[in-house]
C-alpha positions in Angstrom: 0.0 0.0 0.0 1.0 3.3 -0.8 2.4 5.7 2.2 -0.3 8.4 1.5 -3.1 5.7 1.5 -1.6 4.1 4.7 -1.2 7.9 5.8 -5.3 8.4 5.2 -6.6 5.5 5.8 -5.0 5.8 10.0 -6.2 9.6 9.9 -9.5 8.3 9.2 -9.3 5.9 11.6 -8.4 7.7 14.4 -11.1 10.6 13.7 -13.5 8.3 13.5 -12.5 5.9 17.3 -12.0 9.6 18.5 -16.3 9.9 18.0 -17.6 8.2 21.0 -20.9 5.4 21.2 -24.2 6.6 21.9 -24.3 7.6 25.8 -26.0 6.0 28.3 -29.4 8.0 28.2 -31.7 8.7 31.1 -34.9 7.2 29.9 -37.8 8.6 30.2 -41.6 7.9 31.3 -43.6 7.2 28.0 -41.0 7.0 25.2 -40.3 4.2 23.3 -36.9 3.2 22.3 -36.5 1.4 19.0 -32.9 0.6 17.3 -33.3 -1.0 13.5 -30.3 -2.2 11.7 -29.9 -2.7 8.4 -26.7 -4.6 7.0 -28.1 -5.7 3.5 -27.4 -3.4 0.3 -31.0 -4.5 -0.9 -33.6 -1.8 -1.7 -36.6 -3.8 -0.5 -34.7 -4.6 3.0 -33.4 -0.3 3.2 -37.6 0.5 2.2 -38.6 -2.4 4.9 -36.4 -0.7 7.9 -37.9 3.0 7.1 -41.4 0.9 6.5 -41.1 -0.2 10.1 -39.7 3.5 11.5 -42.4 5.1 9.6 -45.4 2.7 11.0 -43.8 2.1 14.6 -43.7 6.4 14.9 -47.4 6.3 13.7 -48.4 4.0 16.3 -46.8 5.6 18.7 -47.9 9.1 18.2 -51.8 7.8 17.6 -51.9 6.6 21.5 -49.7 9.6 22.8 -46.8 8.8 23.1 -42.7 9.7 22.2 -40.8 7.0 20.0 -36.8 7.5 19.3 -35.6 5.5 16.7 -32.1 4.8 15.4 -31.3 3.5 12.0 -28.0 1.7 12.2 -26.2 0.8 9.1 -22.9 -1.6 8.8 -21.9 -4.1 6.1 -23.4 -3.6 2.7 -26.3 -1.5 4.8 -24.2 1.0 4.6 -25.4 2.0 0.9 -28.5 3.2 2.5 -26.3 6.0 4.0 -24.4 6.7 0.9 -25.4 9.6 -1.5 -23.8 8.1 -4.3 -25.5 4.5 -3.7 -28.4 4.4 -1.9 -31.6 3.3 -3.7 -33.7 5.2 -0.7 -31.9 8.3 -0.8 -35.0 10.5 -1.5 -37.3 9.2 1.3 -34.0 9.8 3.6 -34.7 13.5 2.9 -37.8 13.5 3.4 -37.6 11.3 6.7 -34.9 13.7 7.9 -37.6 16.6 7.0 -40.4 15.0 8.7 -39.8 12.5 11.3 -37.0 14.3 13.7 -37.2 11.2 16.1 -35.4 9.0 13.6 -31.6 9.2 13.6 -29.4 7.5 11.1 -26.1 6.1 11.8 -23.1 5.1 10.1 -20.4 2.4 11.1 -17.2 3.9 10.8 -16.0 0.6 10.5 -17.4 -0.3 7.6 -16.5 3.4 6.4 -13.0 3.0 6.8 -13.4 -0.6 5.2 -15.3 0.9 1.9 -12.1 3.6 2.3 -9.8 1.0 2.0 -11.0 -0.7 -0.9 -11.5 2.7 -2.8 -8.0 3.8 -2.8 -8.2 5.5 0.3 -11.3 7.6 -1.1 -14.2 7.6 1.6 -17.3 7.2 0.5 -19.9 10.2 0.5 -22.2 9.6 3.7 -25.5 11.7 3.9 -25.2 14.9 5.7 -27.3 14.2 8.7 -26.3 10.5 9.6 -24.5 10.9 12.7 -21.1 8.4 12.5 -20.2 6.0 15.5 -16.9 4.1 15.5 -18.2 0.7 15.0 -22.1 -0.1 14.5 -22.3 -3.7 16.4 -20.9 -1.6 19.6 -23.4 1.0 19.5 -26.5 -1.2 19.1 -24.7 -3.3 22.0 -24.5 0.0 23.9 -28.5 0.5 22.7 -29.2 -2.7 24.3 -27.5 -2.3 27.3 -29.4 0.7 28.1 -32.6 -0.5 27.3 -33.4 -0.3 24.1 -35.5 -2.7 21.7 -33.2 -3.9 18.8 -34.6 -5.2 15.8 -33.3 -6.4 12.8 -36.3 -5.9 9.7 
């Protein structure tokens, strides 16, 4: 490898360990925790996991109450994420317009991975997907503080 691809591929390492897991939240009375992950670069798999944010939010606001939901994407899921891939990138917009309880999250693993293989280029990640250092560990983290995890 090259020293200037070996050069950016550790600077994009260590920016991206230097961005810390989701925090342990303080949860509170009558909201609803919901983690999705997708990890499949299929269209009708990305369209099934903002399907199920879409209706769970619905639900959720027709009895009253609060639902956060995080979108995590690792593997090929990351092409959801990726403004030069993803199949869904339009309804990410407009989920990003409408539905501000819905965060989307990108693996810096898999980022630095996809950087890798490009030459050391990283691949363009949506503006508003907020990027964790590895996606298992922050739906592990999710978990651990009492959120439901579900894979669509």
């Amino acid at each position: 490898m090259k020293p200037i691809v070996k050069l950016i591929a550790a600077t994009l390492t260590m920016a991206l360990l230097a961005i810390t897991p989701v925090q342990a939240q303080e949860r509170e009375e009558g909201v609803h925790y919901l983690a999705l992950y997708i990890t499949d670069k299929s269209e009708a798999k990305m369209t099934t996991v903002l399907n199920v944010a879409a209706n769970a939010t619905r639900y959720y606001e027709s009895i009253g109450e609060e639902l956060e939901v995080r979108i995590v994407a690792f593997n090929a899921g990351l092409h959801m994420l990726r403004e030069d891939t993803s199949p869904v990138l339009e309804r990410l917009t407009s989920f990003n317009q409408s539905m501000p309880n819905v965060a989307f999250v990108a693996c810096g693993n898999t980022i630095a991975g996809m950087t890798r293989k490009a030459g050391g280029v990283a691949p363009p990640i949506i503006g508003f997907a907020e990027h964790v250092p590895a996606g298992v560990v922050d739906l592990m983290t999710l978990q651990e503080n009492g959120w439901t995890l579900i894979r669509p």
